[in-house]
N, CA and C atoms of all chains as a GROMACS GRO file, in nm:
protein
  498
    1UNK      N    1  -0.780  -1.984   0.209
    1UNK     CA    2  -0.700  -1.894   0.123
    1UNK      C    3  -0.768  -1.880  -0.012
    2UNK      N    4  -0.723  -1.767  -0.093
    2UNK     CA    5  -0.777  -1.746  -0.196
    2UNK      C    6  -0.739  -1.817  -0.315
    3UNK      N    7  -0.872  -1.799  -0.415
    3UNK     CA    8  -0.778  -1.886  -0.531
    3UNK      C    9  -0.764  -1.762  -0.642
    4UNK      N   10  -0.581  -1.789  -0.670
    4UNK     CA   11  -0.573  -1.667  -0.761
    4UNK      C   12  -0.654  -1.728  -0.896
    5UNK      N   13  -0.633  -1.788  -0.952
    5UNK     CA   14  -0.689  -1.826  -1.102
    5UNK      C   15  -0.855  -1.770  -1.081
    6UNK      N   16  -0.897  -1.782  -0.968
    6UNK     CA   17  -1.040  -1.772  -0.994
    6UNK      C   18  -1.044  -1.597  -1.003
    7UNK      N   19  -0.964  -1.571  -0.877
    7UNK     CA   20  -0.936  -1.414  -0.867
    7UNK      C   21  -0.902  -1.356  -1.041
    8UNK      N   22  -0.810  -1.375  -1.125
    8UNK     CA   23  -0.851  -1.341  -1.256
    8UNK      C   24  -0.942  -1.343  -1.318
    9UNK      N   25  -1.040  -1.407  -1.307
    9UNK     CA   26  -1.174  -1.320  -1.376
    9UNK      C   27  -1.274  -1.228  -1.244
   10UNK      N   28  -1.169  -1.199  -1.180
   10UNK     CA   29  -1.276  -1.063  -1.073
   10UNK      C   30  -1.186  -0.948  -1.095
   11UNK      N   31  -1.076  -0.902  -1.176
   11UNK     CA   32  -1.084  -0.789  -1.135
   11UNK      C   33  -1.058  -0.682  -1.250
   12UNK      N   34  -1.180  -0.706  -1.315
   12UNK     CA   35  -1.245  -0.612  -1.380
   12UNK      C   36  -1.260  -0.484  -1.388
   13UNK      N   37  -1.233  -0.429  -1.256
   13UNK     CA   38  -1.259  -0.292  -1.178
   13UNK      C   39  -1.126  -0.238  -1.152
   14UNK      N   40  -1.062  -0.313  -1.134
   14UNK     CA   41  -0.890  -0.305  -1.080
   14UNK      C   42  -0.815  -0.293  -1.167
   15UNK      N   43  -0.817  -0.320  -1.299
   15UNK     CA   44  -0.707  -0.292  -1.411
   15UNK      C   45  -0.680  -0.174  -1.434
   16UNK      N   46  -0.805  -0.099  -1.418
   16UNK     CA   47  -0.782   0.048  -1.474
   16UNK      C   48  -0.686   0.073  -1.389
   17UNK      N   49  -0.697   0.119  -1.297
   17UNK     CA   50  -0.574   0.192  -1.204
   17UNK      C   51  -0.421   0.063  -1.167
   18UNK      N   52  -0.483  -0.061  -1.164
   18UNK     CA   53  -0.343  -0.124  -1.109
   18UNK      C   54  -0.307  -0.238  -1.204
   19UNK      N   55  -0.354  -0.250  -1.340
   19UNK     CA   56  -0.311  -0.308  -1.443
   19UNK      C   57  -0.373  -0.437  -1.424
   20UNK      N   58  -0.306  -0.569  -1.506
   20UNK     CA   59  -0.378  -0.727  -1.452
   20UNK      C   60  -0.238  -0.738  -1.446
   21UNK      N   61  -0.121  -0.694  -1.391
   21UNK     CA   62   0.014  -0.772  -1.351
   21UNK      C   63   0.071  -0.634  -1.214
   22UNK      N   64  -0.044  -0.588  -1.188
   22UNK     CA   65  -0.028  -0.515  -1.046
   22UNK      C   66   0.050  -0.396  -1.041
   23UNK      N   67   0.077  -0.351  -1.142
   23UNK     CA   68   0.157  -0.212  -1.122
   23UNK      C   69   0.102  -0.128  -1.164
   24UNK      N   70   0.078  -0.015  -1.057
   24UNK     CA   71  -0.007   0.078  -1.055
   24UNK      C   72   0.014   0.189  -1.188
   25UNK      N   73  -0.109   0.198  -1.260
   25UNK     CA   74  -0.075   0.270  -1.391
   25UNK      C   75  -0.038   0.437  -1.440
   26UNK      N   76  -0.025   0.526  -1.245
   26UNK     CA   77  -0.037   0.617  -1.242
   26UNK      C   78   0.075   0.596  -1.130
   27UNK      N   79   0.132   0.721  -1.075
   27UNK     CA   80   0.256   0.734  -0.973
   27UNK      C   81   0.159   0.741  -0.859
   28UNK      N   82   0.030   0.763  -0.854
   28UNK     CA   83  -0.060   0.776  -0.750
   28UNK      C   84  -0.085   0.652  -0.692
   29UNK      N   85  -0.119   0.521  -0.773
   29UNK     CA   86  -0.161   0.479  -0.742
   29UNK      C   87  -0.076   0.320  -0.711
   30UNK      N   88  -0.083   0.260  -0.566
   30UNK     CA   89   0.041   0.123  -0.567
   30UNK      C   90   0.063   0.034  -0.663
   31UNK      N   91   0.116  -0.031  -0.639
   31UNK     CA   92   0.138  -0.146  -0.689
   31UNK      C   93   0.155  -0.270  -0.550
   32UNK      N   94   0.039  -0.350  -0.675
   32UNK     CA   95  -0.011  -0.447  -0.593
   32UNK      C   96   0.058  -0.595  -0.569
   33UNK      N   97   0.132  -0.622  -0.695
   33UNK     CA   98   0.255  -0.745  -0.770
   33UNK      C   99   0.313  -0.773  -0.603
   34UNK      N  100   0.317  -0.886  -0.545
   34UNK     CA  101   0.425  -0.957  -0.457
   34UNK      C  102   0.355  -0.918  -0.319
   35UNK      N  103   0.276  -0.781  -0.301
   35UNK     CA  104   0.214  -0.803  -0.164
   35UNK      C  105   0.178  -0.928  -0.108
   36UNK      N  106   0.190  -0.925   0.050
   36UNK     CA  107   0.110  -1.074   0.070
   36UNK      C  108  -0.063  -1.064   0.055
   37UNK      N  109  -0.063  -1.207   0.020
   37UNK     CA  110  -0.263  -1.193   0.004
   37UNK      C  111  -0.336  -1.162   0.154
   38UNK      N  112  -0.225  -1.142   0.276
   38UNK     CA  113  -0.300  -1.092   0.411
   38UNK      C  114  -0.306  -0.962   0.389
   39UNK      N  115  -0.182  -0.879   0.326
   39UNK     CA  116  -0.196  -0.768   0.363
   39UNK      C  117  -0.335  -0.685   0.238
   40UNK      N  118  -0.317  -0.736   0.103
   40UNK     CA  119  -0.393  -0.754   0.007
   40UNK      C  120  -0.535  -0.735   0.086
   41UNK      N  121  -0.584  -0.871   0.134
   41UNK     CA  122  -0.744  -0.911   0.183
   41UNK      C  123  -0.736  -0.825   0.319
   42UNK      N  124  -0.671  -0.762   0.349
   42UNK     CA  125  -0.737  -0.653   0.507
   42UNK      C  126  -0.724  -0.543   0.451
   43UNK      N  127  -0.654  -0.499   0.340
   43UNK     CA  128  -0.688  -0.359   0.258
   43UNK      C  129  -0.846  -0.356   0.203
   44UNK      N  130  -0.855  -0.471   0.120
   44UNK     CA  131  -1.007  -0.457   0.054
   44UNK      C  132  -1.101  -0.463   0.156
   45UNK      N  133  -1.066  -0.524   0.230
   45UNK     CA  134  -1.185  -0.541   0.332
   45UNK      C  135  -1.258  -0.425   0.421
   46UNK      N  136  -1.096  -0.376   0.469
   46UNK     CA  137  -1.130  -0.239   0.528
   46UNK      C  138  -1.192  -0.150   0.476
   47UNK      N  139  -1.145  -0.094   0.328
   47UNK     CA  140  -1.178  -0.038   0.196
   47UNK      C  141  -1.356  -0.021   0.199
   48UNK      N  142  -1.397  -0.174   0.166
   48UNK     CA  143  -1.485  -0.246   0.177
   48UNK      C  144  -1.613  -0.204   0.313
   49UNK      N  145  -1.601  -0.208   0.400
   49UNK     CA  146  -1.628  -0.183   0.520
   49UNK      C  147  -1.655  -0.074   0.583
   50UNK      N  148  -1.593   0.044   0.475
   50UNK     CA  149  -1.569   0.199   0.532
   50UNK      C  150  -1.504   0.199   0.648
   51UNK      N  151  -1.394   0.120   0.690
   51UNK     CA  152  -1.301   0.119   0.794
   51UNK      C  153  -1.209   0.192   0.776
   52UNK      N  154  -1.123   0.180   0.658
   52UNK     CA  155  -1.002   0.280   0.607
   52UNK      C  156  -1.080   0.368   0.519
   53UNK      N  157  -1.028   0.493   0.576
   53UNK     CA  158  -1.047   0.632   0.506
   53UNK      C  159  -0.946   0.682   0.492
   54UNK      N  160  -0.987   0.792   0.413
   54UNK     CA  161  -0.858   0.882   0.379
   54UNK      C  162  -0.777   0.798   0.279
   55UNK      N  163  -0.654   0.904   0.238
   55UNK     CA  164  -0.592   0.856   0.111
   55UNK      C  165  -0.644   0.818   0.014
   56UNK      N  166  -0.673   0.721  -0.023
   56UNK     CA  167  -0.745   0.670  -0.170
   56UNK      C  168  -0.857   0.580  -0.112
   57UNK      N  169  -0.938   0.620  -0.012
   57UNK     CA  170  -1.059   0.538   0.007
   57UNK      C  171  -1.189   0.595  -0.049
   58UNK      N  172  -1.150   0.726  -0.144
   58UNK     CA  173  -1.280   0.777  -0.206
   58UNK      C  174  -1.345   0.676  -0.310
   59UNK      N  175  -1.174   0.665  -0.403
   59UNK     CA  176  -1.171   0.557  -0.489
   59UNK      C  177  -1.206   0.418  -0.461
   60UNK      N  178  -1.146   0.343  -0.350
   60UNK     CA  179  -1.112   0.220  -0.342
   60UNK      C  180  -1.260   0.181  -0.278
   61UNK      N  181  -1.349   0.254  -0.188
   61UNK     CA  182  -1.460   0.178  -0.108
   61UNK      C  183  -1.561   0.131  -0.227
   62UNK      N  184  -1.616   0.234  -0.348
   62UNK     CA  185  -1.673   0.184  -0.432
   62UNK      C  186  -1.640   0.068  -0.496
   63UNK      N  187  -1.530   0.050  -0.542
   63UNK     CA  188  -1.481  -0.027  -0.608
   63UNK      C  189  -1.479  -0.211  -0.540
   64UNK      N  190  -1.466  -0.159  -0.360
   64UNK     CA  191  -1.481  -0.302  -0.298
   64UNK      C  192  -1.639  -0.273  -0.217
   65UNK      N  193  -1.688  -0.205  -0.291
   65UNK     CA  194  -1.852  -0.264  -0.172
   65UNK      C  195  -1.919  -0.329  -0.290
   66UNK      N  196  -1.915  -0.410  -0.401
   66UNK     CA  197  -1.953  -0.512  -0.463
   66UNK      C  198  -1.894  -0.644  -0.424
   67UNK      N  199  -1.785  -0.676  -0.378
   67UNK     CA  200  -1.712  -0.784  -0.336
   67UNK      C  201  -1.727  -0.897  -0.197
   68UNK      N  202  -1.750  -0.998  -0.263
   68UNK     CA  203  -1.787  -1.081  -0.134
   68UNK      C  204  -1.646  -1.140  -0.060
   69UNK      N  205  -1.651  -1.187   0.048
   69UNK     CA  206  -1.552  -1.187   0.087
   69UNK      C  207  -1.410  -1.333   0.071
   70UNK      N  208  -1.543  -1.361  -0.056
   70UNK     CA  209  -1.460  -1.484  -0.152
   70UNK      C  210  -1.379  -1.395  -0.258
   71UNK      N  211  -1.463  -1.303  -0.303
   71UNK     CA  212  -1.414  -1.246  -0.403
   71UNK      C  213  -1.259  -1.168  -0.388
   72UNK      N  214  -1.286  -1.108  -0.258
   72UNK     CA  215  -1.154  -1.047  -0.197
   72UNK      C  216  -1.013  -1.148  -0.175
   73UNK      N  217  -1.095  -1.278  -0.088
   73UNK     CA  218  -0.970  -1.360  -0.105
   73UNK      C  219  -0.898  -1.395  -0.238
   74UNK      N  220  -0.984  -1.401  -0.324
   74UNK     CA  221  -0.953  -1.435  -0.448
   74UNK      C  222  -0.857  -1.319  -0.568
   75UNK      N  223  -0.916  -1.234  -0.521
   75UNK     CA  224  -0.853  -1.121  -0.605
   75UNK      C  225  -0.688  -1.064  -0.501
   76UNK      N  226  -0.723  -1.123  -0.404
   76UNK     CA  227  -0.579  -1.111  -0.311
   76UNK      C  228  -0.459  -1.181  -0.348
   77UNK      N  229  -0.531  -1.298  -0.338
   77UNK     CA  230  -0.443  -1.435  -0.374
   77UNK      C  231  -0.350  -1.379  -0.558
   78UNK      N  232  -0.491  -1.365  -0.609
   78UNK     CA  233  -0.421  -1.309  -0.783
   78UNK      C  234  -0.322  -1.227  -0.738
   79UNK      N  235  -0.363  -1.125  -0.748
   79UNK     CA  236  -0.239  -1.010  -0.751
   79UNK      C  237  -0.089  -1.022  -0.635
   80UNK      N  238  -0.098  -1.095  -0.540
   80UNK     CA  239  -0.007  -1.149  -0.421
   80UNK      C  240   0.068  -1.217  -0.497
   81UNK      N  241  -0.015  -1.308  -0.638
   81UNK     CA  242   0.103  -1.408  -0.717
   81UNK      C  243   0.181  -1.349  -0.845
   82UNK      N  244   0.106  -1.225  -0.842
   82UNK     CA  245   0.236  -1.131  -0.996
   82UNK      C  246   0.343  -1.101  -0.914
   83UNK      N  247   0.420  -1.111  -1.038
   83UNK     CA  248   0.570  -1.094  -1.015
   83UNK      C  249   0.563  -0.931  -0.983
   84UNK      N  250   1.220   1.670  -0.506
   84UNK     CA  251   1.207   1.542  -0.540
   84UNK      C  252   1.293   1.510  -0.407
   85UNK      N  253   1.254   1.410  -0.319
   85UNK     CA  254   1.331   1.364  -0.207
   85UNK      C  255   1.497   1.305  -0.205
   86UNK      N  256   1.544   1.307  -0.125
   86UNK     CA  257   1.699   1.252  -0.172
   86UNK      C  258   1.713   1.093  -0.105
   87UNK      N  259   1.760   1.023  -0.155
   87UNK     CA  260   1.734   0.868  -0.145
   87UNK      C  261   1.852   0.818  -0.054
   88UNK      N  262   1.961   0.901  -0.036
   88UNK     CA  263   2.071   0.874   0.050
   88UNK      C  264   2.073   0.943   0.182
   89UNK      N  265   1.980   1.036   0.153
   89UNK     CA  266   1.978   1.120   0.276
   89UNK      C  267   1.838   1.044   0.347
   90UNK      N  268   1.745   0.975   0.301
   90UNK     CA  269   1.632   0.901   0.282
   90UNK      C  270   1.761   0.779   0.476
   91UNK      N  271   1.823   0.718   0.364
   91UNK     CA  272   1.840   0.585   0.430
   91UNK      C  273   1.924   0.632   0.609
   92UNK      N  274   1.927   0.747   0.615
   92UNK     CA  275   1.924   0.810   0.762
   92UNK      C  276   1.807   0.785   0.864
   93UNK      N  277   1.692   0.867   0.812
   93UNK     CA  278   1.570   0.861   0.871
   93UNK      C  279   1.490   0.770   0.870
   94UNK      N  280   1.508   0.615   0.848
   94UNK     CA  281   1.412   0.554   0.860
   94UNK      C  282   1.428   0.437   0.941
   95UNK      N  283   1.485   0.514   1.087
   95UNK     CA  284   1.529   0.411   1.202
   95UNK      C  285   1.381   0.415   1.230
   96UNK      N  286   1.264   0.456   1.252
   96UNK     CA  287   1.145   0.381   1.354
   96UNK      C  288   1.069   0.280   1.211
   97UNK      N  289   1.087   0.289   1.030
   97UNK     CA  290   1.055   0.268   0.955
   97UNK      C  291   1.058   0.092   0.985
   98UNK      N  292   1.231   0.094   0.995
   98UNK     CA  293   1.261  -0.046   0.954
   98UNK      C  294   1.189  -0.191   1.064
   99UNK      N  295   1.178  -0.181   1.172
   99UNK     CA  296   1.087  -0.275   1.246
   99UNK      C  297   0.985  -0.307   1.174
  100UNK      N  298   0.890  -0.286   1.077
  100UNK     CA  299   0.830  -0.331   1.032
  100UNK      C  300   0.852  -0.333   0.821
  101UNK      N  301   0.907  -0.249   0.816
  101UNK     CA  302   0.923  -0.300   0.655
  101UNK      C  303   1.041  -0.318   0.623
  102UNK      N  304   1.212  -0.345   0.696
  102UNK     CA  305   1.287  -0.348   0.697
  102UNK      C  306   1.331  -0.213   0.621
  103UNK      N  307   1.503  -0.285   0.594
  103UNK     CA  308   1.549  -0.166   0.563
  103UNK      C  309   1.534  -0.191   0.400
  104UNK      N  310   1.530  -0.277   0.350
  104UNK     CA  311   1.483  -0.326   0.180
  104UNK      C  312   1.340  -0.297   0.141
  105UNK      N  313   1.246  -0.256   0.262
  105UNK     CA  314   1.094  -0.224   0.243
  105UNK      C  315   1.028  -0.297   0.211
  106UNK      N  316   1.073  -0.480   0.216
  106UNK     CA  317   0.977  -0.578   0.269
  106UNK      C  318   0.920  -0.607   0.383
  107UNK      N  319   0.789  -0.608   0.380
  107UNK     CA  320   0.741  -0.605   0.511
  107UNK      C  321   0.766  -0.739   0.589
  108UNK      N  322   0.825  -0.691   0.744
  108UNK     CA  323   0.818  -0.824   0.790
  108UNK      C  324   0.753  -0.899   0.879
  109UNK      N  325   0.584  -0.880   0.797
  109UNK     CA  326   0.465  -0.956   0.896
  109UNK      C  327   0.418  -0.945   0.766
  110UNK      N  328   0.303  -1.077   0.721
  110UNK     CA  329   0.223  -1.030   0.563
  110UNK      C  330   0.111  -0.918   0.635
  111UNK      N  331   0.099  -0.864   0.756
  111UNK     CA  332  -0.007  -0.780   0.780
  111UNK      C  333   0.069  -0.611   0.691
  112UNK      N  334   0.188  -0.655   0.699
  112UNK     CA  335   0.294  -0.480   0.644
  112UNK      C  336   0.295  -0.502   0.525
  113UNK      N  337   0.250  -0.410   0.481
  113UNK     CA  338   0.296  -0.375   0.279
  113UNK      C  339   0.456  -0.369   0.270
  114UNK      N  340   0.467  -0.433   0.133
  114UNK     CA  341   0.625  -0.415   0.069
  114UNK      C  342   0.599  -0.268   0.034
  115UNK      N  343   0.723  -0.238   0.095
  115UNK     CA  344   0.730  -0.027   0.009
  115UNK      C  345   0.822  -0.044  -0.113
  116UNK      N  346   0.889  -0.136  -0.117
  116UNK     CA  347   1.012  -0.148  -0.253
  116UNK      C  348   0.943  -0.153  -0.347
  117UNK      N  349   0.987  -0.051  -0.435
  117UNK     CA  350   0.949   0.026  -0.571
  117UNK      C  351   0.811   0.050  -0.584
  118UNK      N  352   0.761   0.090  -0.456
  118UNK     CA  353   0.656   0.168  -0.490
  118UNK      C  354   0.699   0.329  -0.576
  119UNK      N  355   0.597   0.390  -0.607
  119UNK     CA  356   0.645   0.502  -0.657
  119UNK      C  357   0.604   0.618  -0.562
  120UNK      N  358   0.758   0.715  -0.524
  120UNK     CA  359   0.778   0.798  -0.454
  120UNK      C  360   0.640   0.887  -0.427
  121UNK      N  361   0.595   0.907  -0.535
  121UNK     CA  362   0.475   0.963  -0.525
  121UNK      C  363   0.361   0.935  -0.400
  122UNK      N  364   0.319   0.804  -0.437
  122UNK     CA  365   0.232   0.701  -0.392
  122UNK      C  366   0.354   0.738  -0.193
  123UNK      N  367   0.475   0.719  -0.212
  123UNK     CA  368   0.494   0.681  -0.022
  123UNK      C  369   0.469   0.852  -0.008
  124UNK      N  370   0.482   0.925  -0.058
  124UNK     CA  371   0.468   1.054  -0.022
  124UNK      C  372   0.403   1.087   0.069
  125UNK      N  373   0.297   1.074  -0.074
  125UNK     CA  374   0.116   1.088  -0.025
  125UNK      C  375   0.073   1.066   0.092
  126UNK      N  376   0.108   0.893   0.109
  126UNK     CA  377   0.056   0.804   0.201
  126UNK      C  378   0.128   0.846   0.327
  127UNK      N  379   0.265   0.898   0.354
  127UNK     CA  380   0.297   0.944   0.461
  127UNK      C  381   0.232   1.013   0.511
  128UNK      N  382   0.205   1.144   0.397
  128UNK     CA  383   0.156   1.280   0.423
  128UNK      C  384   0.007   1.261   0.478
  129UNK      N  385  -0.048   1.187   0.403
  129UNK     CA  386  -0.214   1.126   0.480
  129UNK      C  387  -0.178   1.090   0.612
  130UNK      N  388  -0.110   0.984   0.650
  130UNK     CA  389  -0.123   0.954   0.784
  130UNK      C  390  -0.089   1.022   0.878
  131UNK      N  391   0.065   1.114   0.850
  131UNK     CA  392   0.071   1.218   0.947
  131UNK      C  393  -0.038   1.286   0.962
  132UNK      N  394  -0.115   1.344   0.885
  132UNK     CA  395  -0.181   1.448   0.924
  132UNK      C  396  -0.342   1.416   0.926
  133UNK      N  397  -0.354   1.280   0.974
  133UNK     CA  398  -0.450   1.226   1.016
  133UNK      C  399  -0.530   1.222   0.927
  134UNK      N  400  -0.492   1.238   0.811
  134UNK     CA  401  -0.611   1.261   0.683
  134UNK      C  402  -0.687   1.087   0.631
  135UNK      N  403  -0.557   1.001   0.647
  135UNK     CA  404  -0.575   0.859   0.635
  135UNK      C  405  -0.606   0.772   0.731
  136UNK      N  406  -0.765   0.710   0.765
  136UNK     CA  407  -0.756   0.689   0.905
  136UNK      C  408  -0.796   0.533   0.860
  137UNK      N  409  -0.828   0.451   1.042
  137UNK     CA  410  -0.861   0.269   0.962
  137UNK      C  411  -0.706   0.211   0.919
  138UNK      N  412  -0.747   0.079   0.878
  138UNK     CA  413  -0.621   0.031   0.811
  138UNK      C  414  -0.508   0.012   0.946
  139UNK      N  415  -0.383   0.037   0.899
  139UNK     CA  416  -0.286   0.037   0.992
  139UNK      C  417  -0.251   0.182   1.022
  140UNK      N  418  -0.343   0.280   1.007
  140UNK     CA  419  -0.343   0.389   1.068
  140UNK      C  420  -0.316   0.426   1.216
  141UNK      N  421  -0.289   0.334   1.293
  141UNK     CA  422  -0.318   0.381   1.466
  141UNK      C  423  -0.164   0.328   1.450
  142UNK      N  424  -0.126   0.238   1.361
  142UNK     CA  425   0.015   0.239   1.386
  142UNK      C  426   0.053   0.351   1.322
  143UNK      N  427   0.014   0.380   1.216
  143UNK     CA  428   0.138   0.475   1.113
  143UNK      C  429   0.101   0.586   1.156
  144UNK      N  430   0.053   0.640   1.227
  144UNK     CA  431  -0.003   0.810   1.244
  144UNK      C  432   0.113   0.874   1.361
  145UNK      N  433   0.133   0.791   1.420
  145UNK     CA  434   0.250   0.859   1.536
  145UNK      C  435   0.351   0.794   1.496
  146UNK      N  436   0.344   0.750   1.371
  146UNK     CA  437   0.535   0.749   1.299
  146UNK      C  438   0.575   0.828   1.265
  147UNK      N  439   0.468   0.918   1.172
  147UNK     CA  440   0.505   1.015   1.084
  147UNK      C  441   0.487   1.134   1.128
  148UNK      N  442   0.403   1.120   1.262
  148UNK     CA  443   0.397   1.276   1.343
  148UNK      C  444   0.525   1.357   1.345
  149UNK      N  445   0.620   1.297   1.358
  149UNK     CA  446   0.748   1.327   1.396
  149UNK      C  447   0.854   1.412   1.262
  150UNK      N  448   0.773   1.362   1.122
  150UNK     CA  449   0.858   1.387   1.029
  150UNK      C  450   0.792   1.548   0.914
  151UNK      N  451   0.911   1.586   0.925
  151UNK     CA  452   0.897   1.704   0.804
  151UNK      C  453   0.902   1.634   0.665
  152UNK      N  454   0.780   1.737   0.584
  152UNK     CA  455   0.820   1.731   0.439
  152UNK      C  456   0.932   1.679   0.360
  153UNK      N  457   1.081   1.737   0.424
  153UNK     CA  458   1.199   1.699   0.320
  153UNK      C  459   1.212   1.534   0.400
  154UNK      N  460   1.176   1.592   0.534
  154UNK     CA  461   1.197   1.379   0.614
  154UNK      C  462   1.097   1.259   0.488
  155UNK      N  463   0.980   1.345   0.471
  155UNK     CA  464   0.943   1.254   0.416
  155UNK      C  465   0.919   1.176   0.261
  156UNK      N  466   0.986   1.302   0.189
  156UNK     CA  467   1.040   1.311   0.074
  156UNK      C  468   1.141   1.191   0.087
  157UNK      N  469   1.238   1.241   0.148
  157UNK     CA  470   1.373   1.167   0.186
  157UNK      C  471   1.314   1.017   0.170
  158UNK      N  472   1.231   0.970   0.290
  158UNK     CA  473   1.256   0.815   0.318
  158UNK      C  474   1.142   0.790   0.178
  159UNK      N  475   1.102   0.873   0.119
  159UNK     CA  476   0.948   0.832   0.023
  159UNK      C  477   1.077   0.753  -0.090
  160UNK      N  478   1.191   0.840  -0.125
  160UNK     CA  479   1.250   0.845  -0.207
  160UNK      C  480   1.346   0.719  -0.192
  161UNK      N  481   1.414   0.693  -0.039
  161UNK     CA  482   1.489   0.596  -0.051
  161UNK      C  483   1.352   0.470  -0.050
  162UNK      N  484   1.202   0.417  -0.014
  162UNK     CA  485   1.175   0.336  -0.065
  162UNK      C  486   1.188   0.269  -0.195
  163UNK      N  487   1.148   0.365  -0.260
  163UNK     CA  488   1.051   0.377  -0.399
  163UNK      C  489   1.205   0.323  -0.481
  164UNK      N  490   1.340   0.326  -0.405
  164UNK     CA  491   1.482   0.304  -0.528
  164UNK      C  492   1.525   0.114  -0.471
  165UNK      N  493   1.460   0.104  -0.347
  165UNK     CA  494   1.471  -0.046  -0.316
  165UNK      C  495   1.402  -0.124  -0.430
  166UNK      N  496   1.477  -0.275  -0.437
  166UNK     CA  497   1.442  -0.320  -0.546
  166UNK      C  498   1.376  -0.432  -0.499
   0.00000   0.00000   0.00000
């Protein structure tokens, strides 16, 4: 499992659109606060992977094809633990 | 703008997986509670129309086959007011 504390200093890339307490800063875009870190780490991954397309994967694949798949657990785990 | 009472009609094939509160009930299902209407819109509207593929797409694509615009307004609207 991921470690959120470490996941706070990865997501650098992610504030813009989903804040550092997970709520998406636009009506476009989710909110991430209370997801589980499974459903969290198979979004990025897919994202990641060019598996999920469409919807917001124009945005989201760049953003996760830097991410290792520590990094994902980690940034899962974070945002899974905002309120 | 969708209607949120007329929403909690249509979302008998919804609730098996995100209940009727729009917590998901597997961590593989996203929470829909208080997402913003916008955001379930979209994301309906992508998967119906095959625009959103990957992901849990092979599930969600023949959910939403079934639903019209105001259907999906409707249930976008009764998520997005769950707390």
């Amino acid at each position: 499992a991921g470690d959120a504390e470490a996941g706070a200093d990865k997501i650098g890339t992610c504030v813009a659109c989903h804040g550092t307490d997970g709520k998406g800063l636009a009506p476009i875009y989710p909110n991430l606060n209370g997801q589980s870190a499974t459903y969290l780490e198979s979004s990025l991954k897919a994202y990641r992977d060019s598996q999920r397309q469409g919807g917001n994967a124009m945005l989201m694949t760049p953003m996760a094809q830097g991410l290792s798949d520590e990094d994902i657990a980690d940034i899962a785990a974070y945002y899974s633990s905002q309120e």
